[in-house]
C-alpha positions in Angstrom: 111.0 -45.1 14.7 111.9 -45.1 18.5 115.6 -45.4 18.5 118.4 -45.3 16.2 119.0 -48.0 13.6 123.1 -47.7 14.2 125.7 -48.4 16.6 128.1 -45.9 15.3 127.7 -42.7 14.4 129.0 -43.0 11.1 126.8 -45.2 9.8 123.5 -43.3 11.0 120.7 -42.4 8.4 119.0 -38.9 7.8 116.0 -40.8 9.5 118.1 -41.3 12.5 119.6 -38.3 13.2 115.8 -36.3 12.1 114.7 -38.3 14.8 117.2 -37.7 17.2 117.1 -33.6 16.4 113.2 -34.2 17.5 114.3 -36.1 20.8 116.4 -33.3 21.6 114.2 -30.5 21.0 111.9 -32.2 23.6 115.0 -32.6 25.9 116.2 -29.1 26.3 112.0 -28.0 26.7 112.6 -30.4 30.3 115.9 -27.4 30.9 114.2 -25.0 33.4 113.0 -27.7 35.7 116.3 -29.6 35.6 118.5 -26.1 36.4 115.9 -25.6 39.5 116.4 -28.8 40.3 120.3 -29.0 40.5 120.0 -25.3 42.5 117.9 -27.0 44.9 120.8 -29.6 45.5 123.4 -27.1 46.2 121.8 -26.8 49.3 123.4 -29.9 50.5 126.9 -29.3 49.0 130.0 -27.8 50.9 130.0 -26.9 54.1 132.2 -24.7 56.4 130.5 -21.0 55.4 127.6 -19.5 57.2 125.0 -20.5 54.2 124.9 -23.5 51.8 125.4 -23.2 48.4 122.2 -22.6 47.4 121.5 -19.7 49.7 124.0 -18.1 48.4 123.1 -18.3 44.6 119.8 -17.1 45.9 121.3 -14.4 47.8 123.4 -13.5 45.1 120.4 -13.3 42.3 118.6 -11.3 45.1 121.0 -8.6 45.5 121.1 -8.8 41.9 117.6 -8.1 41.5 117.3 -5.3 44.6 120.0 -3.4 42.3 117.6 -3.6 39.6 119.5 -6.0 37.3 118.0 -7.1 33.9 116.4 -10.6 34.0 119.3 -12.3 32.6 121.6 -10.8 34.8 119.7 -12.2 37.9 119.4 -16.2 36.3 123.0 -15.3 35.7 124.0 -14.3 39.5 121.1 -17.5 40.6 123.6 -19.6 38.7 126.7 -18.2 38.9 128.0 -21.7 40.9 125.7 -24.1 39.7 128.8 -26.2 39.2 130.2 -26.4 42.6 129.1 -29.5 43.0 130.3 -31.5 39.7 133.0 -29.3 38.5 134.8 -27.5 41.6 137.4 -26.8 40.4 136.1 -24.7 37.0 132.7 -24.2 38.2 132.4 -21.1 36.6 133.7 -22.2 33.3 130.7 -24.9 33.5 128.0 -22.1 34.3 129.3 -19.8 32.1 128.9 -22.8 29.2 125.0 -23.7 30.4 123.8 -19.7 30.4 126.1 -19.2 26.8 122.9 -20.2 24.1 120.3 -17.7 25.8 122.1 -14.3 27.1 124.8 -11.9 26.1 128.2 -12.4 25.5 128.8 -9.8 28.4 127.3 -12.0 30.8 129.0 -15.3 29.9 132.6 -13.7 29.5 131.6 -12.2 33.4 130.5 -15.7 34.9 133.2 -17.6 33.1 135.8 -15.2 34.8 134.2 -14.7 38.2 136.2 -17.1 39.6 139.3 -16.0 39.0 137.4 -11.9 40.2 136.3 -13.2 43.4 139.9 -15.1 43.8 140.7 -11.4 45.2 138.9 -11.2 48.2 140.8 -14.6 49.5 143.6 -15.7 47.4 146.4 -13.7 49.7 145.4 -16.0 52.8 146.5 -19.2 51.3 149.5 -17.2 48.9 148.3 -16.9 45.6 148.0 -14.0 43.7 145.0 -12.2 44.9 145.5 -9.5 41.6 145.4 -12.7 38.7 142.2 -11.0 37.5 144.7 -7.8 36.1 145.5 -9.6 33.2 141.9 -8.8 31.8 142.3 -4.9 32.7 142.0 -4.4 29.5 139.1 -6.3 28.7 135.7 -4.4 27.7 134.1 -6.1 30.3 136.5 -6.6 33.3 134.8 -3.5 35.4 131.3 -5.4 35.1 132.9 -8.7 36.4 135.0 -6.1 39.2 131.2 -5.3 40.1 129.6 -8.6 39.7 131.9 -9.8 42.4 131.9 -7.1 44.5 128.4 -6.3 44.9 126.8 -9.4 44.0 129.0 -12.9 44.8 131.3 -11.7 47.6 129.1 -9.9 49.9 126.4 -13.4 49.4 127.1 -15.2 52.4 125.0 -13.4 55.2 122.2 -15.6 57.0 120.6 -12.4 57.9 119.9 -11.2 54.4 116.8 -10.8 53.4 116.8 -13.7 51.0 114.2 -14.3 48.3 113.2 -18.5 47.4 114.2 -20.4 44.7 110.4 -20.0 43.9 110.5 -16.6 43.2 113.4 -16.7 40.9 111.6 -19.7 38.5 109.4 -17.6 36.5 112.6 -16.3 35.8 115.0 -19.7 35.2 111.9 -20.5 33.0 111.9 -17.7 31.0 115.8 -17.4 30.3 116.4 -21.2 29.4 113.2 -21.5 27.0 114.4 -18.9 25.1 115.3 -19.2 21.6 118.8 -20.0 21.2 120.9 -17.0 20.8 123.9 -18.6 19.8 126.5 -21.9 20.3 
């Protein structure tokens, strides 16, 4: 059996959807490559700041990594806006949803949210409230997404950094997306 015998879902057998369960678990083996591969295209994304999109998420993961971050911190901080470029305007819901079945809830609660962190360093200039990230004072992990942004996301966008390549970081991509699936 290559393809489904139905053309609703309803009507599918147990044959169909074993074999479509089997299809899949092939499918997300191809993830790693096809995360590189949509980092590598940020680096012809928006323009306007000193380094594309994709220097910065490597800029990012390497700060990350100089600070001595945990693997799945720096895949987190490589693909913290991996969405730019299909969902601008809740990128980092869209990250934060990719990295959610392989590392902690800590991590996806901070990229989900880093938008709305980062917001502080520029949302004043255009009159918005540069403090929206208060309402999650109380949060158990608003002071690591405080520091993510901080150290990590808003000091990323220096062409003088000392930048490591999207090559050094896939070992990494490879080992954090072909993990077993921690949870939906």
């Amino acid at each position: 059996m290559s393809e489904v015998t139905f053309t609703q879902m309803k009507d599918g057998t147990q044959d169909d959807y074993l074999m479509l369960d089997r299809l899949e678990q092939e499918h997300v083996k191809g993830l790693p490559d096809r995360i590189l591969s949509a980092l590598a295209s940020l680096s012809d994304g928006l323009a306007g700041y000193k380094i594309d999109r994709l220097q910065h998420s490597l800029q990012t993961a390497t700060r990350a990594e100089d600070e001595g971050a945990s693997v799945d911190w720096i895949v987190a901080a490589l693909v913290h806006d991996i969405g730019d470029e299909l969902a601008p305007l809740s990128h980092s819901e869209m990250a934060a949803a990719l990295l959610k079945p392989f590392v902690s809830e800590e991590i996806v609660w901070v990229i989900e949210k880093h938008g709305i962190f980062q917001a502080y360093y520029y949302a004043h200039h255009m009159g918005a409230d540069r403090n929206a990230r208060d309402k999650y004072k109380e949060h158990a992990y608003y002071d690591r997404c405080v520091h993510f942004c901080e150290a990590w996301d808003q000091a990323s966008f220096d062409p003088d950094y000392p930048t490591r390549s999207l090559e050094h970081f896939a070992p990494m991509v490879r080992e954090v997306f072909s993990r077993p699936v921690r949870h939906v």
